[in-house]
Structures are given as structure tokens and as C-alpha cells.
Steps between C-alpha positions, in 0.01 A plus 500: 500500500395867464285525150538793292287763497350363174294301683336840691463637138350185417263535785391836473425425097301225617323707816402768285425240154265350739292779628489758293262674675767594757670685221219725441375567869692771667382471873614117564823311374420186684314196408376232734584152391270189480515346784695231597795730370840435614872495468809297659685773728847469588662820746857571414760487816843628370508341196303174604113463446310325799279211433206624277155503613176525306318861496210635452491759245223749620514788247823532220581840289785527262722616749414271826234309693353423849573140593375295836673191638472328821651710836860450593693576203714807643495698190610858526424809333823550254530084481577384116301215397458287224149393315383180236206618359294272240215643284203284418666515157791362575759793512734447778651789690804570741464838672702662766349732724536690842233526773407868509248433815342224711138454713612170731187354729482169663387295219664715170723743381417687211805713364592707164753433232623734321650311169861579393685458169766270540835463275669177378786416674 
């Protein structure tokens, strides 16, 4: 089920709530997590989501984050997919993003999301 974009309002509120220093500093947007930081990552296929896998969240902004998983995964630039997030305090998120670029090697691939409002329905 696609969540509505309350939940990326939610987020953002939270993100910036959180580290309000970001909010004041004008050269940098993004925030490294704690590690281990992750997410459950499911890539849309007309309509259908793929198995999810967990991913590492390597840096997160209001607007997107760069995520590694394990090789093989095919994603695309353009590809929709769909995020569980869940904050140390509990708050539970459902994002939707697309992969704006990927960095593939032998033993990771590191790509960008670029997170997208989302309407019920």
C-alpha cells in the first residue's frame, strides 16, 4: 500500500525536530546517521514491490538519502521504490522514493533517493 505523503511530512518534521542544527547551517542539508542505520527497501515493478531487503542508510536530508545494500539488485536510475523507516523513538515511516544515481562495485552499491510525496488512493 502506497502511504500518504503525511508520512514524508511526518519525516521531514521529525529530520529537522531532531537536528536543529541543520536548520541553521547553510552549507550542508545532510546528516549522517548512527550507525547501524537502516531501512526495509522494497523496488516497485509496475505496480508490484519486489521482496524487501535491509539498507544501509549512509547519509539522509529532508528530501532523500544514500543507501548501500548487497550487489545484484538491478536497480535503475528512474526506478520507484518504497522505504520502512523506524526512529529510535519509535515513529514509523513509509516513504516512496526514486533512485536519482547509483556507484555499483563488486561487493556494494550505493545509490540516491530522491523522496516523493505520495497521494492516497
Amino acid at each position: 500500500m502506497i502511504t500518504p505523503s503525511s508520512d514524508l511530512d511526518r519525516f521531514r518534521r521529525a529530520f529537522y525536530r531532531d537536528r536543529p542544527q541543520l536548520l541553521e547551517t547553510a552549507h550542508t542539508s545532510r546528516y549522517r546517521p548512527p550507525d547501524p542505520a537502516t531501512a526495509e527497501l522494497s523496488l516497485l515493478n509496475d505496480d508490484s514491490a519486489t521482496a524487501s531487503v535491509l539498507a544501509e542508510i549512509l547519509d539522509l536530508s529532508g528530501d532523500g538519502m544514500k543507501i548501500a545494500i548487497g550487489p545484484g539488485a538491478g536497480i535503475q536510475v528512474g526506478q520507484i521504490c518504497l522505504l520502512k523507516l523506524q526512529q529510535e523513538t519509535g515513529d514509523n515511516f513509509e516513504l516512496r522514493g526514486q533512485v536519482r544515481w547509483v556507484e555499483t562495485s563488486t561487493y556494494i552499491l550505493v545509490f540516491g533517493i530522491l523522496l516523493l510525496a505520495t497521494s492516497k488512493g
